[in-house]
C-alpha positions as CSV (number, residue, x, y, z in Angstrom):
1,X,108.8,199.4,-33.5
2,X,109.5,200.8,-37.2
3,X,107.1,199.4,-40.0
4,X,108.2,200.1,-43.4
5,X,106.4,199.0,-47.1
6,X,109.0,197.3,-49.7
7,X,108.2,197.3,-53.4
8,X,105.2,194.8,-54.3
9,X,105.7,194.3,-58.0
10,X,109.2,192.5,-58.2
11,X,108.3,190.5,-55.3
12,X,104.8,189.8,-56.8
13,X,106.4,188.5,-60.1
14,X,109.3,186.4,-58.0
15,X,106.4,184.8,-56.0
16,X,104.8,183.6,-59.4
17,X,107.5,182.7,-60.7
18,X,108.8,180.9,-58.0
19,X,105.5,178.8,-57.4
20,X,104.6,178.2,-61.2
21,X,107.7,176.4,-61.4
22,X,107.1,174.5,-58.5
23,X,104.0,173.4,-59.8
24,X,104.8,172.3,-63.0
25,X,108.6,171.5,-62.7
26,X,109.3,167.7,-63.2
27,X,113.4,168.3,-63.1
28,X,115.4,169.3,-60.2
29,X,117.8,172.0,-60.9
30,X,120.4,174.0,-58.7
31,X,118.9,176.9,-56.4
32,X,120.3,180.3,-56.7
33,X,121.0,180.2,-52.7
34,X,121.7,176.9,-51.8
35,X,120.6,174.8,-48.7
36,X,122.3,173.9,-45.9
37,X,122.1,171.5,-42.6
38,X,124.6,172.5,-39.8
39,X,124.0,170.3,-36.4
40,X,125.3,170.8,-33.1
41,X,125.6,167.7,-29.8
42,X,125.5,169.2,-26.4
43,X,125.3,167.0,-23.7
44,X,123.3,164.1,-25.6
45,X,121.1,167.0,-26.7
46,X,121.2,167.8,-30.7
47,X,120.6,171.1,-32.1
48,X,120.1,171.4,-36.3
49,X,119.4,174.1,-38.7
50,X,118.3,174.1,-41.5
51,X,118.5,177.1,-43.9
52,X,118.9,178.4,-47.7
53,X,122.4,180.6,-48.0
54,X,122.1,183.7,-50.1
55,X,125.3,185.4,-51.2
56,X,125.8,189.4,-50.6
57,X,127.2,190.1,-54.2
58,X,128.0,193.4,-53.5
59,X,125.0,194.4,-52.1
60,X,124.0,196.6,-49.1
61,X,122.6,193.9,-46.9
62,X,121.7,195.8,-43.4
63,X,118.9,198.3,-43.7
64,X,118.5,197.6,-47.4
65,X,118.1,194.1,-48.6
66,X,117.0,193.1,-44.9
67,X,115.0,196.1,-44.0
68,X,115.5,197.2,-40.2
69,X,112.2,196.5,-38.0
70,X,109.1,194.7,-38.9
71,X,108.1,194.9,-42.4
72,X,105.2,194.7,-44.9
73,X,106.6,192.8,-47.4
74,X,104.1,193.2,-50.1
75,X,103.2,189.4,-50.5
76,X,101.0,186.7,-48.2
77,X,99.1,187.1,-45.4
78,X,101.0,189.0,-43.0
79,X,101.5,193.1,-42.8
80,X,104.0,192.9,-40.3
81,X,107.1,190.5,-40.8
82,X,110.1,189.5,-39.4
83,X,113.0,188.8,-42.1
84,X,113.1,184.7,-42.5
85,X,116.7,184.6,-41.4
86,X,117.7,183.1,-44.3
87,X,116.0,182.7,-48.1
88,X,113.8,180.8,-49.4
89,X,111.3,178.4,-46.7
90,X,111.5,179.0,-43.6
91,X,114.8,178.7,-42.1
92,X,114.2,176.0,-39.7
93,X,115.6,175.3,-35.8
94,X,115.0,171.6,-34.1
95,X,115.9,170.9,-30.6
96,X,115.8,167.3,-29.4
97,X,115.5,168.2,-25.7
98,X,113.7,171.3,-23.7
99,X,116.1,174.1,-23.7
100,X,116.5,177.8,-22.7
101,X,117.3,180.6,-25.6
102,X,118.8,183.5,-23.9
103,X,117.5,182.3,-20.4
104,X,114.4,181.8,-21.7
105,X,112.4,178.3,-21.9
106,X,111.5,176.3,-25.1
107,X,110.2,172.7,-25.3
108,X,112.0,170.2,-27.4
109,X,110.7,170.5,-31.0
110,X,110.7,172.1,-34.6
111,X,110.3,175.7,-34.6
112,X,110.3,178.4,-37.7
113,X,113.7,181.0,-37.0
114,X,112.7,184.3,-37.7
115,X,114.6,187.4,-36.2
116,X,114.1,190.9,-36.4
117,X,117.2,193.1,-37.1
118,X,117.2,196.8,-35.4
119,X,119.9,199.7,-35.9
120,X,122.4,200.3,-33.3
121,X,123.1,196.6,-33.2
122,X,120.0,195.2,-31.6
123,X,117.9,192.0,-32.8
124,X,115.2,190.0,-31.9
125,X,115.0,186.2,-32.3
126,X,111.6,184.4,-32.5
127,X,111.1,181.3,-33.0
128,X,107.3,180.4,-34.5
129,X,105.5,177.6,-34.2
130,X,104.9,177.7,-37.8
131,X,108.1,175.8,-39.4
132,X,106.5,174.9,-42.5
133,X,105.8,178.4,-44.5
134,X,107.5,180.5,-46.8
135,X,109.9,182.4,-45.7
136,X,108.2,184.9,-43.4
137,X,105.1,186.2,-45.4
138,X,102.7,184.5,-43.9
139,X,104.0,185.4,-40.5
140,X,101.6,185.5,-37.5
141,X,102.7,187.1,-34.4
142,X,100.1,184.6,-31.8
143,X,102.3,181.9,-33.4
144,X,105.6,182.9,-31.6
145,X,106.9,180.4,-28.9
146,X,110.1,182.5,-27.6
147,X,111.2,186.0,-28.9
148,X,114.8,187.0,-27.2
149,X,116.4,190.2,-27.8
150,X,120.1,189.5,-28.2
151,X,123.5,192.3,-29.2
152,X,124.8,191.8,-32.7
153,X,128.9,192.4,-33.5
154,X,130.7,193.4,-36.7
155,X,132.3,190.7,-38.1
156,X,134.7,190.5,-41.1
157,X,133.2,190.1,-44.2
158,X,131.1,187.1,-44.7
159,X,129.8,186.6,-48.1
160,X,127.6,183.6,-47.8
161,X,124.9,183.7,-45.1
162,X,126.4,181.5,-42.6
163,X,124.8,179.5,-39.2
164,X,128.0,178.8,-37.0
165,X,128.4,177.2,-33.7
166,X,130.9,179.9,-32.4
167,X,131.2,178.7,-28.8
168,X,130.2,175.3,-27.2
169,X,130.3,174.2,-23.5
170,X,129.4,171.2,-21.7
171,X,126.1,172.6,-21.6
172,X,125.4,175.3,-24.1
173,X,126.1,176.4,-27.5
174,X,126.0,179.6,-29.1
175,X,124.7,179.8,-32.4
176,X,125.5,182.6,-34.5
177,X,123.8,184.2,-38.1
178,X,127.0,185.4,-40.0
179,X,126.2,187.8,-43.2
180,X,128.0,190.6,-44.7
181,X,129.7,191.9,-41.8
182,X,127.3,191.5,-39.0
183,X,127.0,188.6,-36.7
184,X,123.8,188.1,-34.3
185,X,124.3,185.5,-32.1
186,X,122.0,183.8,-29.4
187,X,122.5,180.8,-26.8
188,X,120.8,177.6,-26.8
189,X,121.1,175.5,-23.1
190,X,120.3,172.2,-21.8
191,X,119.7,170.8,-18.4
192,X,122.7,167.9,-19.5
193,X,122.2,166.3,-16.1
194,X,118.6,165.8,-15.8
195,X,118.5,165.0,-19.6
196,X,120.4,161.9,-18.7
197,X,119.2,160.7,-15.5
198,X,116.3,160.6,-16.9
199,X,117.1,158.8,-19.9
200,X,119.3,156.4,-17.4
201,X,115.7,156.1,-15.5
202,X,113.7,154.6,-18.3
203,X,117.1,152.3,-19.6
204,X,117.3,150.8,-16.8
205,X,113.3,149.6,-17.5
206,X,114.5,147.9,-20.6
207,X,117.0,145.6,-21.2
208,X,120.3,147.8,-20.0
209,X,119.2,147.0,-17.1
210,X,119.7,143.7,-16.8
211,X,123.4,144.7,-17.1
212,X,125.3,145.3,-14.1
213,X,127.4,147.7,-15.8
214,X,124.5,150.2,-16.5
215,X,123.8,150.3,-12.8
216,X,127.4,151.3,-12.4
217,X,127.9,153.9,-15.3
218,X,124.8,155.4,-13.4
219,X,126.0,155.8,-10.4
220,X,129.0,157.1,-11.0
221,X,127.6,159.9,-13.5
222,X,125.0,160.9,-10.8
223,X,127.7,161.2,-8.3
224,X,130.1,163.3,-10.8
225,X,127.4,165.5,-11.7
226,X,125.3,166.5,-8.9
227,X,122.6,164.2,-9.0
228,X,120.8,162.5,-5.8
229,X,123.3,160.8,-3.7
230,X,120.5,158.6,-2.1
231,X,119.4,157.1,-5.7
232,X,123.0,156.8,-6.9
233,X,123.8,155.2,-3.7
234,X,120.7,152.7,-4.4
235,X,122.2,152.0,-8.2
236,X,125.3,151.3,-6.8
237,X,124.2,148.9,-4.4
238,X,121.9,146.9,-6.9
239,X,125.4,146.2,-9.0
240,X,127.1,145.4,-5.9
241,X,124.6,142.8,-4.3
242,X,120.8,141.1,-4.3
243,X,120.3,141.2,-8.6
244,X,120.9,138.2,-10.8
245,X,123.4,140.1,-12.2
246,X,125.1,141.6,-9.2
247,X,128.9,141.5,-8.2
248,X,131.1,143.0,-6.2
249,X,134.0,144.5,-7.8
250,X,136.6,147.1,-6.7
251,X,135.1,149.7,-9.4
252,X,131.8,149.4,-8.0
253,X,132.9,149.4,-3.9
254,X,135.0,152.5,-5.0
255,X,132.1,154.3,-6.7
256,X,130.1,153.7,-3.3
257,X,132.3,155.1,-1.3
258,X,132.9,158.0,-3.6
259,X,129.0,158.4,-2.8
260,X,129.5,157.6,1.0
261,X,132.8,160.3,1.6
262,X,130.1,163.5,-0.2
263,X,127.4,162.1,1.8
264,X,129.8,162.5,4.9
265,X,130.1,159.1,5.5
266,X,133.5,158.5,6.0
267,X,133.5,155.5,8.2
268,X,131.2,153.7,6.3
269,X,133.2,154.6,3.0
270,X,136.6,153.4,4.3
271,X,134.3,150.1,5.5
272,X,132.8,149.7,2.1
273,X,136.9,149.4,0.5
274,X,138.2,147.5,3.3
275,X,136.0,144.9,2.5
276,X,136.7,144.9,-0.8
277,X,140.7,144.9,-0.5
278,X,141.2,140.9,-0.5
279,X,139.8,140.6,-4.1
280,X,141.9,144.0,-5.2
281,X,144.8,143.8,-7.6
282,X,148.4,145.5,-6.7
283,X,147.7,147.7,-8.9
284,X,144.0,148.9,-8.0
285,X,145.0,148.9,-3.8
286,X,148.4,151.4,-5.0
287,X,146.2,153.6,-6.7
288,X,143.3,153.4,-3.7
289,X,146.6,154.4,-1.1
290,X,147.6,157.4,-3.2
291,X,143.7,158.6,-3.6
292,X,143.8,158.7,0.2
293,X,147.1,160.6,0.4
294,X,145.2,163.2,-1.9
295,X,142.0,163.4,0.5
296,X,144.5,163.7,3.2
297,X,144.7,160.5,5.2
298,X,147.9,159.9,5.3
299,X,147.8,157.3,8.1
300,X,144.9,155.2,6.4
301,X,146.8,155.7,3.1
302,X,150.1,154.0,5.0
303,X,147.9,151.2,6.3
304,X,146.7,150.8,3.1
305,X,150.4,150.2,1.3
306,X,151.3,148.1,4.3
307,X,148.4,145.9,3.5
308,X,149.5,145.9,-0.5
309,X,153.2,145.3,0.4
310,X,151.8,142.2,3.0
311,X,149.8,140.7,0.2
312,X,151.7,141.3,-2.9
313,X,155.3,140.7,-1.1
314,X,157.7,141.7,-3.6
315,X,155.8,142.8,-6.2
316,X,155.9,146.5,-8.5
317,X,154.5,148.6,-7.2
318,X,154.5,147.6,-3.3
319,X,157.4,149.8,-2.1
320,X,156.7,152.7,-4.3
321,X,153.1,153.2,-2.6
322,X,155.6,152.3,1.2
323,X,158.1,155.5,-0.3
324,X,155.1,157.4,-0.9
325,X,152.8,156.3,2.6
326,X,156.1,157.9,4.9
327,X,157.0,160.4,3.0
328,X,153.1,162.1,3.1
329,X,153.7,161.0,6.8
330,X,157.3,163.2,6.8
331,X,159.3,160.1,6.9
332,X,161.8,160.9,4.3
333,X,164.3,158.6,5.5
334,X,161.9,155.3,5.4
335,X,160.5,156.9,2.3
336,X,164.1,157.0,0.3
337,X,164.4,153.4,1.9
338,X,161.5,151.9,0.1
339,X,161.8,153.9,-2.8
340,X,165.5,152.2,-3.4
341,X,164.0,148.8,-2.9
342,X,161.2,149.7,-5.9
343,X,164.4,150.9,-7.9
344,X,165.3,147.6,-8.3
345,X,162.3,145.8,-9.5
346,X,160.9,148.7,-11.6
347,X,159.1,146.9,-14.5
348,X,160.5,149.4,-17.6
349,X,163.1,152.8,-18.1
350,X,160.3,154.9,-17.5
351,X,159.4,153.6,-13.8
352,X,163.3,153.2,-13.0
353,X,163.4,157.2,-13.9
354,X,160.3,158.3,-11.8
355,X,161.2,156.7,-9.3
356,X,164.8,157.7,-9.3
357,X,163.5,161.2,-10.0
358,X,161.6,161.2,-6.6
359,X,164.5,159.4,-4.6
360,X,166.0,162.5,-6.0
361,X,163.4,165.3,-4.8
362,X,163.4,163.6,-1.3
363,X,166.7,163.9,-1.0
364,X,166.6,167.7,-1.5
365,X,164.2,167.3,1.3
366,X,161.3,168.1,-1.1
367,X,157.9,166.0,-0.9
368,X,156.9,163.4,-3.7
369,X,153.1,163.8,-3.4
């Protein structure tokens, strides 16, 4: 690794300067670089920076101002720094949550952002222990946590020393530094799923749950992102029956059989719905017949529109879900039949016109669904 010795006497009278007016200053005044927070929510997870933004004023930034390699800057403790990443304090990183930086594990915490800047587009990150120093002068290697080595890019020209969130998934975020015309950027990740459930976990200790709501909005996030069947399944049931608080509803029934059909439970999923069918609205058994047209039971799907058609005689949409129960079955003819029947009691334009619109297709001897 290159090791190079900056100037001591400039820096040596900055430093004095800098800390004799902290020590006697009783005003505040503005600060050459100015700070700056920047924060970032991923998952439920927060990310925050915090930093001091120096400008380039027509300086030579890379390999000059911020030397390549480690460095002795000529002040503090240290013979072997890092550049601070920033000016000023410590530029500072906090994570709410354990994360991985480049792949790489880090607990949940408040960590000192250093990074070391190579030629040929190469840098380090490291992030310290140590987040309450200045700058990087004191550094001490034993205190690193993480060190990643990460690609930088040219970028256009940036003039103030910038921390951007250039990229952010569901469950990631890619923080980049932006100066002059180079960006180094690095990747912060979460485990968003386990981070909830267990948050969900201890909720559920406290008053939410008492709610049978919570137990609901559990279940179904388990079951939408791939957590443990067999405790969603149990969250589901505890909104569904034997709590205080319990009570079965067609959102909860449907969420347990969600569970039951990716546990390959199919019989006991289409049990779990047909008991709840008599206290179902029109509206909730139509959109329950067109679900199973999309998992491809077309004959339960019929029985299923029957049964609304039966119970809700007459009523929008009850021959719409008939038109489309035949025509998943290939029954285009019964299909156009029932679909001229929900013509005529269509509640507004716009369901007149859909349903006009698949009369239409069926005609051409296309399918509706």
């Amino acid at each position: 690794m290159k090791f190079t010795t900056t100037p001591i006497v400039s820096i040596s009278i900055f430093i004095c300067l800098l800390f004799t007016t902290t020590a006697f200053s009783q005003i505040t005044t503005p600060r050459g670089s100015q700070k700056a927070t920047v924060s970032q929510t991923v998952g439920t997870s927060e990310i925050t920076i915090e930093y001091s933004r120096p400008k380039v004023r027509e300086r030579e930034i890379w390999g000059k101002l911020v030397p390549y390699g480690m460095n002795n800057l000529g002040f503090g403790t240290a013979t072997a720094s890092p550049w601070r990443a920033g000016a000023n304090e410590n530029t500072v990183i906090t994570l709410s949550h354990d994360a991985t930086i480049g792949g790489k594990p880090i607990k949940a915490g408040t960590y000192g952002l250093h990074m070391i800047v190579n030629e040929n587009n190469k840098a380090t990150v490291i992030l310290s222990s140590n987040s309450t120093s200045w700058g990087s002068y004191f550094y001490k290697p034993e205190e690193d946590v993480l060190r990643v080595d990460v690609t930088s890019t040219e970028i256009p020209h940036e003039e103030l020393l910038t921390f951007d969130f250039i990229q952010v998934t569901a469950d990631s975020a890619t923080l980049a530094l932006q100066w002059g015309k180079k960006e180094i950027p690095f990747t912060i990740s979460f485990d968003v799923t386990n981070i909830v459930l267990t948050d969900i976990r201890n909720k559920m200790r406290d008053q939410p749950g008492f709610n049978r709501q919570t137990w609901e909005q559990a279940a179904s996030f388990a079951l939408s992102n791939g957590g443990d069947l067999e405790e969603a399944l149990t969250w589901i049931n505890n909104a569904i029956a034997g709590q205080f608080y319990s009570k079965q509803t067609f959102n909860n029934t449907q969420i347990k059989a969600a569970i039951l059909m990716k546990q390959n439970k199919k019989a006991e999923a289409l049990a779990a719905m047909d008991e709840v069918m008599p206290v179902a609205t029109v509206l909730e058994i139509h959109r329950y017949g067109r679900q199973l047209i999309g998992q491809g039971m077309t004959d339960k799907a019929l029985e299923i529109f029957e049964y609304n058609a039966k119970k809700h005689k007459g009523t929008w949409p009850v021959h719409y879900g008939l038109g489309r129960g035949y025509a998943a079955k290939g029954d285009f003819k019964k299909a156009i039949k029932h679909l001229e029947k929900a013509l005529q009691n269509a509640p507004n334009p716009q369901s007149k016109a859909n349903v006009q619109a698949n009369i239409d297709k069926l005609k051409k001897g296309e399918d509706i669904n």
